[in-house]
C-alpha positions as CSV (number, residue, x, y, z in Angstrom):
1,X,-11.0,26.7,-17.2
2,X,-7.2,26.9,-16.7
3,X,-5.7,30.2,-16.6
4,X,-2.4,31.5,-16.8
5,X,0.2,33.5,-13.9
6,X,3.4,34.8,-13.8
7,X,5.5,32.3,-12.0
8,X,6.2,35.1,-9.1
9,X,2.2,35.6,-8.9
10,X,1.3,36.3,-4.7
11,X,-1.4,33.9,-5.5
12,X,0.8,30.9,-5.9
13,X,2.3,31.9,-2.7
14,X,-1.4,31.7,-1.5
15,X,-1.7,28.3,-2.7
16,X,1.7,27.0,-1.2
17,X,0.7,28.1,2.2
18,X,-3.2,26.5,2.0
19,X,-1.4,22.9,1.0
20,X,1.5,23.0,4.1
21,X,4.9,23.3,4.2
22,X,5.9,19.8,3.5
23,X,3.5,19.9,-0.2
24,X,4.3,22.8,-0.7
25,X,7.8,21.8,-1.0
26,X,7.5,18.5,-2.9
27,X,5.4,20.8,-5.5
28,X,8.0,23.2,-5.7
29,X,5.7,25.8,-7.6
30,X,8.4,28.4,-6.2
31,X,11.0,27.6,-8.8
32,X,9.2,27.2,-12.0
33,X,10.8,29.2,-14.9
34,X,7.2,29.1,-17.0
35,X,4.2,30.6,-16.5
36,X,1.7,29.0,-14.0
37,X,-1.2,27.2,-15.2
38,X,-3.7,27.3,-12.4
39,X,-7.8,26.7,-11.7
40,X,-9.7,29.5,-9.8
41,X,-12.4,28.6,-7.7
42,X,-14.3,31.6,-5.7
43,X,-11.4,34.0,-7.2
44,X,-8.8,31.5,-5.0
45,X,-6.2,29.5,-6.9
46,X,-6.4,25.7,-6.2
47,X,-4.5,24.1,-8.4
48,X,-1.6,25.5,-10.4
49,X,1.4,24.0,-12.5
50,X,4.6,24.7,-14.1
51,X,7.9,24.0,-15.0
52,X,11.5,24.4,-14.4
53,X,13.7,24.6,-17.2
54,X,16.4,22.2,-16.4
55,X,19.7,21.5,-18.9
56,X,19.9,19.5,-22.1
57,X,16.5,21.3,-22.8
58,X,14.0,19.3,-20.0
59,X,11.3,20.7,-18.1
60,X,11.3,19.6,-15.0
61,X,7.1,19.5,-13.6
62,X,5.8,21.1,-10.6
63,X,2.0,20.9,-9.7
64,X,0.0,21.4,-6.7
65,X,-3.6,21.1,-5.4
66,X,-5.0,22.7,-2.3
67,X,-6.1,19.7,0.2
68,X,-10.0,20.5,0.1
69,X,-9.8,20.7,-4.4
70,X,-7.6,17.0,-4.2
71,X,-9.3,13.9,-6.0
72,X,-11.1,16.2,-8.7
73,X,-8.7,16.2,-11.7
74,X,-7.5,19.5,-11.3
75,X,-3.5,18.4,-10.6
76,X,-4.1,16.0,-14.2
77,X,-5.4,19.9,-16.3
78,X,-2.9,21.7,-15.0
79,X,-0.5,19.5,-15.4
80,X,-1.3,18.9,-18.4
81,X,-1.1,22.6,-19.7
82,X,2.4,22.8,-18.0
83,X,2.9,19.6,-20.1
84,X,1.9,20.7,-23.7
85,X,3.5,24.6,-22.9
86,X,7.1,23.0,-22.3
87,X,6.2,20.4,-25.7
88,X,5.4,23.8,-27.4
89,X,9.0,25.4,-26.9
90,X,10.5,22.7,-27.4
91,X,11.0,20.9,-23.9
92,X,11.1,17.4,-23.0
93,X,8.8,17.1,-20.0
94,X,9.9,14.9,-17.1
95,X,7.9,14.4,-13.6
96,X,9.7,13.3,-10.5
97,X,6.9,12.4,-8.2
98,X,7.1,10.1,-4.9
99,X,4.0,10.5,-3.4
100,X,1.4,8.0,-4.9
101,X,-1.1,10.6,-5.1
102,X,1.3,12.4,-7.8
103,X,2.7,9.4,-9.0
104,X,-0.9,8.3,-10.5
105,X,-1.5,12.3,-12.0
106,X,1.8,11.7,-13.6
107,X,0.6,7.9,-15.2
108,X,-2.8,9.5,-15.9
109,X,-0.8,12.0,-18.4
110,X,1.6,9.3,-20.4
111,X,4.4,9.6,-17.9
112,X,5.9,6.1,-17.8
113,X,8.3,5.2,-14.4
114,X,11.7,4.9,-15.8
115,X,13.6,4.3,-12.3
116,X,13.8,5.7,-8.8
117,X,15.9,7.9,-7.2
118,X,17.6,8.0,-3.5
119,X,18.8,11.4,-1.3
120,X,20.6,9.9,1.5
121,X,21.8,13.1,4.0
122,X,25.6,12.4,5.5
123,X,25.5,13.5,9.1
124,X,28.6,15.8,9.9
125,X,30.7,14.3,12.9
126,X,32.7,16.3,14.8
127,X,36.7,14.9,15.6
128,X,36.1,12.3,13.6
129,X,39.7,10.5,12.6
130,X,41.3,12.0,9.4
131,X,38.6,15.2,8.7
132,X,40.6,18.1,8.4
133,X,41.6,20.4,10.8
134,X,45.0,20.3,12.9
135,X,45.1,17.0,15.4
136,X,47.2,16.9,18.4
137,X,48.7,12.7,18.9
């Protein structure tokens, strides 16, 4: 049974640290504007979802599993609450996911791959010709 949280709920913060730093971070269940949709198990959330409301009225998904609940379905029912609350109020729903696991959670609910996307980080050189600052010739 899904249940709902606030999205500032200490037991999402529970979650986030049982899954790691790094899926905690792809999730990014720390900056949904909706309420979390999550499954209990022994009183402990281990899988919750939401959304952050993004511009031109999108939702932008966030769902995570803890590692010992993966490969159940729980990521597919919460996601799919988080899906058909944002639908409700009238937001178009849109999941970013890289890793395959939440790739195939996202094709499991209707999500079609539209494109890809690339983060390249510039590395910041110091005296580097023509970069600001006062040069002596």
């Amino acid at each position: 049974m899904v249940g709902q949280l606030s999205a500032a709920h200490p037991d999402l913060r529970s979650l986030e640290q049982v899954a790691g730093h790094e899926d905690a971070g792809e999730a990014a269940l720390d900056g949904i504007t909706s309420p979390a949709f999550v499954v209990r198990e022994h009183g402990q959330v281990v899988a919750a979802a939401g959304y952050r409301a993004w511009p031109r009225r999108t939702a932008h998904l966030c769902v995570l599993t803890a590692p010992e609940a993966r490969g159940r379905g729980l990521a597919r029912v919460t996601g799919s609450a988080a899906v058909a609350h944002a639908l409700a109020v009238g937001l178009l729903p849109q999941w970013r996911a890289r890793p395959p696991a939440s790739r195939r959670v996202a094709a499991a609910l209707g999500f079609e791959e539209l494109g890809s996307q690339l983060g390249i980080e510039v590395a910041k050189r110091s005296g580097a010709a023509g970069l600001g600052g006062d040069q002596q010739r």
